[in-house]
C-alpha positions as CSV (number, residue, x, y, z in Angstrom):
1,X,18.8,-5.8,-51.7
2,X,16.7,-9.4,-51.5
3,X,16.1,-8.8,-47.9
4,X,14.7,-5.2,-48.5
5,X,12.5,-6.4,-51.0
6,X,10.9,-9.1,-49.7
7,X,10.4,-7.0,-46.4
8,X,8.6,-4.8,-48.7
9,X,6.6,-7.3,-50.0
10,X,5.9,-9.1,-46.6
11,X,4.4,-5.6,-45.3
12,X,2.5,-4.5,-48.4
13,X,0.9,-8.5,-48.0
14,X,-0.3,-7.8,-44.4
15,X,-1.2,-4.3,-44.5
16,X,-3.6,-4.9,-47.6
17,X,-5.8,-7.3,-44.5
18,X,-4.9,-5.8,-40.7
19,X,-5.9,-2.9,-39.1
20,X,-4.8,-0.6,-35.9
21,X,-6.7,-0.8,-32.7
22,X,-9.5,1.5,-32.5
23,X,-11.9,2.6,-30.6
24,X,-15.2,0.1,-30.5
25,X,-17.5,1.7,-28.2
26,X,-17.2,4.0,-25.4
27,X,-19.3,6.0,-22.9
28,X,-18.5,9.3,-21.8
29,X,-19.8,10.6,-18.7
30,X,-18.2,14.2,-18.3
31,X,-21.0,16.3,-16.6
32,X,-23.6,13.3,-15.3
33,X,-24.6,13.4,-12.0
34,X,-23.9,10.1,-11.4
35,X,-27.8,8.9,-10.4
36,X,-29.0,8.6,-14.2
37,X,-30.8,5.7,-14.5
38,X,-28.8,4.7,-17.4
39,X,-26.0,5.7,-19.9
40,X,-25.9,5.7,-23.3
41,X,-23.1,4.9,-25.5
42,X,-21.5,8.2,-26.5
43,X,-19.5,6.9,-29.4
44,X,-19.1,3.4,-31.3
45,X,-17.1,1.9,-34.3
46,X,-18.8,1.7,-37.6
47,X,-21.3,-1.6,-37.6
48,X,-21.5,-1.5,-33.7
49,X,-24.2,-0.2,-31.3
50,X,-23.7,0.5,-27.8
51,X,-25.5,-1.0,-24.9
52,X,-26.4,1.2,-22.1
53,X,-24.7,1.4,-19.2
54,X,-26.9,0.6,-16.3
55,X,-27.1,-0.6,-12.7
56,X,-28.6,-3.9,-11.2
57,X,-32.2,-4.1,-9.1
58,X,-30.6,-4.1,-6.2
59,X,-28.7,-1.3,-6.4
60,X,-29.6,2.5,-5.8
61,X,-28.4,5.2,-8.3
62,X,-26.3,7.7,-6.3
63,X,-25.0,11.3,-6.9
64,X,-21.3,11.0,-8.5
65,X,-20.5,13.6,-10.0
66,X,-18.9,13.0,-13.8
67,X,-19.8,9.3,-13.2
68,X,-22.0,6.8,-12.4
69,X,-22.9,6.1,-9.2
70,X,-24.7,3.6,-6.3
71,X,-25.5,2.6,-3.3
72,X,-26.7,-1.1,-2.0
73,X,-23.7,-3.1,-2.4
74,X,-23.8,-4.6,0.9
75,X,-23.8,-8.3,1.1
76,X,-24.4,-10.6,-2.0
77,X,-27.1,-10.4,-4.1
78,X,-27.0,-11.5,-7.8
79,X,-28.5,-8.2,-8.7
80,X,-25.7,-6.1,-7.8
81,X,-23.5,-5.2,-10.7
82,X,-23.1,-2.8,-13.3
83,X,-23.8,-3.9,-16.7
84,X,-22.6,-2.1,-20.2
85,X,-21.4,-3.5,-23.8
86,X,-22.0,-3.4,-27.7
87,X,-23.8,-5.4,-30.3
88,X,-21.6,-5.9,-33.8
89,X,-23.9,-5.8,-37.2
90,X,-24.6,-9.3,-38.8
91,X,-21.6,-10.2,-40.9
92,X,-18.9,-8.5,-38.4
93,X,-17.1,-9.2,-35.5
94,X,-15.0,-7.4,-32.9
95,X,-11.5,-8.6,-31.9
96,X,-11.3,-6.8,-28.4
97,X,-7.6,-5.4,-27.3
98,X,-8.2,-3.3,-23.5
99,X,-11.1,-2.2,-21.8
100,X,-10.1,1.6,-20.1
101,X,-12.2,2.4,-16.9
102,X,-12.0,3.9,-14.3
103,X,-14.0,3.2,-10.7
104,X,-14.0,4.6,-7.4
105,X,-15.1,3.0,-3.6
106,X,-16.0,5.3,-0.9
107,X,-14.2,3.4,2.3
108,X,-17.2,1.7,3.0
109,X,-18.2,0.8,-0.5
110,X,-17.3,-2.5,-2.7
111,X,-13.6,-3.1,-1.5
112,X,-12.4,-6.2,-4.6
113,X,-14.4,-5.5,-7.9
114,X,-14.4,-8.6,-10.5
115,X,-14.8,-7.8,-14.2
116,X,-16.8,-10.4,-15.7
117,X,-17.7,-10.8,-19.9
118,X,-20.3,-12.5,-21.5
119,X,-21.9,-13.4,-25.3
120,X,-24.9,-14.7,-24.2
121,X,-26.5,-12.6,-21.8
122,X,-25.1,-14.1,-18.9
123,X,-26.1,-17.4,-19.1
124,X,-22.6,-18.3,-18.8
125,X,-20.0,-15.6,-18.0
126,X,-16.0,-15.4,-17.9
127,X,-13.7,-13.5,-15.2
128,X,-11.7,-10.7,-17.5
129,X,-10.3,-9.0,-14.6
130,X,-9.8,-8.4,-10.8
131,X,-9.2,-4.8,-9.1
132,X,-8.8,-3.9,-5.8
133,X,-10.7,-0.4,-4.8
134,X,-8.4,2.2,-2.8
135,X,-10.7,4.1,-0.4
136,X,-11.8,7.3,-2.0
137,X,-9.4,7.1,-4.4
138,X,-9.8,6.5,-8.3
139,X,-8.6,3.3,-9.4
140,X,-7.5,3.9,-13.5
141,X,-7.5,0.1,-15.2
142,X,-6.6,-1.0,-18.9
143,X,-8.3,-4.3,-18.9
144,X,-6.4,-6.9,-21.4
145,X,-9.0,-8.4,-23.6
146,X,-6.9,-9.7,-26.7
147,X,-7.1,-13.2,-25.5
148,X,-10.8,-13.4,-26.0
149,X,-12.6,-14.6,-29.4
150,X,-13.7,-12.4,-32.0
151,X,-16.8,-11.4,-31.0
152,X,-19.9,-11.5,-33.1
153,X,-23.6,-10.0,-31.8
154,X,-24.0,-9.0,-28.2
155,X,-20.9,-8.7,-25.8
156,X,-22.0,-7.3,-22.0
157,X,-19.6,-6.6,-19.2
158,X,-20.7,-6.7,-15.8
159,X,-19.0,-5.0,-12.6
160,X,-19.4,-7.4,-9.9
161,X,-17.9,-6.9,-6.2
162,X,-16.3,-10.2,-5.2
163,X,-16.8,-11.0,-1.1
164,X,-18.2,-8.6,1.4
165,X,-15.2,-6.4,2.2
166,X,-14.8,-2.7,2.0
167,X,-11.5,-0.6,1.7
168,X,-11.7,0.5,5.4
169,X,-11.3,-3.5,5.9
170,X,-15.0,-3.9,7.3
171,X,-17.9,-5.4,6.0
172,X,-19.2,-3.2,2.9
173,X,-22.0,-0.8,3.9
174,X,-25.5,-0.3,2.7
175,X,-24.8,3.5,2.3
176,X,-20.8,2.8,0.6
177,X,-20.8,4.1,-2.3
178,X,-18.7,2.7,-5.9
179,X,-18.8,4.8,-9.3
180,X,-17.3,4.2,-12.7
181,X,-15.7,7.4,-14.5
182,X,-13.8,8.2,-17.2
183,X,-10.1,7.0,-17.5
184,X,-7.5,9.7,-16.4
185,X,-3.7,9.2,-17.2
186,X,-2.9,13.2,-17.3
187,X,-6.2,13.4,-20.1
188,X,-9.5,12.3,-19.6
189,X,-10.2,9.6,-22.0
190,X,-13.7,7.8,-21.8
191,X,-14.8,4.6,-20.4
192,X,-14.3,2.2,-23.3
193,X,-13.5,-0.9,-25.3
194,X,-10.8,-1.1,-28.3
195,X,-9.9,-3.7,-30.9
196,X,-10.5,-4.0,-34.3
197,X,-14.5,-4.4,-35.9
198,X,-13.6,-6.1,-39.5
199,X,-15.8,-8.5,-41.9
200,X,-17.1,-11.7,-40.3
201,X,-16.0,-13.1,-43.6
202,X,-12.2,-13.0,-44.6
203,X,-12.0,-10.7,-47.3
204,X,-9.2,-11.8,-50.2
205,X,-6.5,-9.9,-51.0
206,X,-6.9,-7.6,-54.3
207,X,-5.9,-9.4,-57.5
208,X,-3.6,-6.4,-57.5
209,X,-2.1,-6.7,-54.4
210,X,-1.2,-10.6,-55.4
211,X,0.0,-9.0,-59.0
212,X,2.3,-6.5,-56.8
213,X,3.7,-9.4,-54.2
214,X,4.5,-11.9,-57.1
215,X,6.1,-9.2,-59.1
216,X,8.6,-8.3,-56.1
217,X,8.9,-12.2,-55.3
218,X,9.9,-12.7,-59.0
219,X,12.3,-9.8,-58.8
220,X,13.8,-11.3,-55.7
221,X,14.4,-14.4,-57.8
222,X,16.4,-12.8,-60.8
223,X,18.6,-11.1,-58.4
224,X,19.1,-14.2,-56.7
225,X,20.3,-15.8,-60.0
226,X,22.0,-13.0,-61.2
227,X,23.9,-13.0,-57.9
């Protein structure tokens, strides 16, 4: 009986100050052509704001249909990425779990794809992720994120390709092509980021919630003497 009602005490303690992983911010492309200049946010957490997803200078937007797609990944060029993210409200942060995308190389597109994070608009940047493109087929990823820092203002993602090799095993092509879509696993679920957006400022527990855990705790005690 001590057991079950400390348990019951432990739980009540930490439910009164977690949360489940929810959704942050995602972008939805069902229906886009693919050559949009840029993508909105379709749907964000409470006290987040998308950033658009958009395509670097030195890329060319490119029909693909329910995605976004381009053109111009041939060699290096610093201007060659895909760029999207959120900015959390003043007085919140994000504590990021997965990122859910999914991508797709023609055989002559981008052929290794790094996924790289950033707080401060890419003045430094971190490497979240590497994926390896199939040729013409769609790659599905869930992106662990949980070991990053909560995040407070403006976190951007960028899709990079890493070397100069296409799926066919070549050098990639002017005219390859690579899109991101939604994420597929028997449903469609949107491109998007998960985690938990709470108070920048640890909120205390409810006098009540203390009340209710010291009451069980004291209980715990009497049986304990009583035993």
């Amino acid at each position: 009986m001590k057991k079950v009602i400390l348990g019951a005490c432990l739980t009540m303690l930490l439910a009164a100050g977690t949360a489940n992983a929810a959704l942050v911010a995602e972008w939805d492309l069902t229906g886009k052509t693919g050559a949009e200049v840029s993508d909105a946010a379709t749907q964000t957490a409470a006290n987040v704001s998308g950033v658009d997803l958009t395509r670097g200078s030195a890329l060319t937007a490119s029909s693909a249909s329910n995605g976004f797609g381009s053109t111009g990944w041939a060699g290096t060029n610093e201007n060659q990425y895909y760029q999207f993210g959120f900015t959390v409200a003043s007085g919140y942060q994000a504590s990021l779990s997965e990122l859910w995308i999914a991508t797709r190389s023609s055989s002559t597109g981008p052929g290794t794809m790094g996924v790289y994070g950033s707080s401060d608009n890419f003045a430094h940047e971190t490497l979240l992720a590497t994926f390896t493109q199939p040729s013409a087929i769609y790659l599905n990823s869930k992106i662990d994120l949980s070991g990053l820092a909560a995040i407070t203002g403006t976190y951007l993602v960028r899709l990079k390709e890493i070397g100069d090799t296409a799926p066919n095993g070549y050098a990639t092509a002017n005219t390859g092509t690579f899109r991101v879509a939604n994420y597929y696993d028997g449903t469609y679920t949107p491109t998007g980021f998960y985690g938990d957006v709470t108070s920048a400022t640890p909120t205390p527990l409810p006098a009540a919630a203390w009340l209710l855990g010291s009451g069980l705790l004291g209980l715990a005690g009497i049986k304990r003497r009583q035993g």
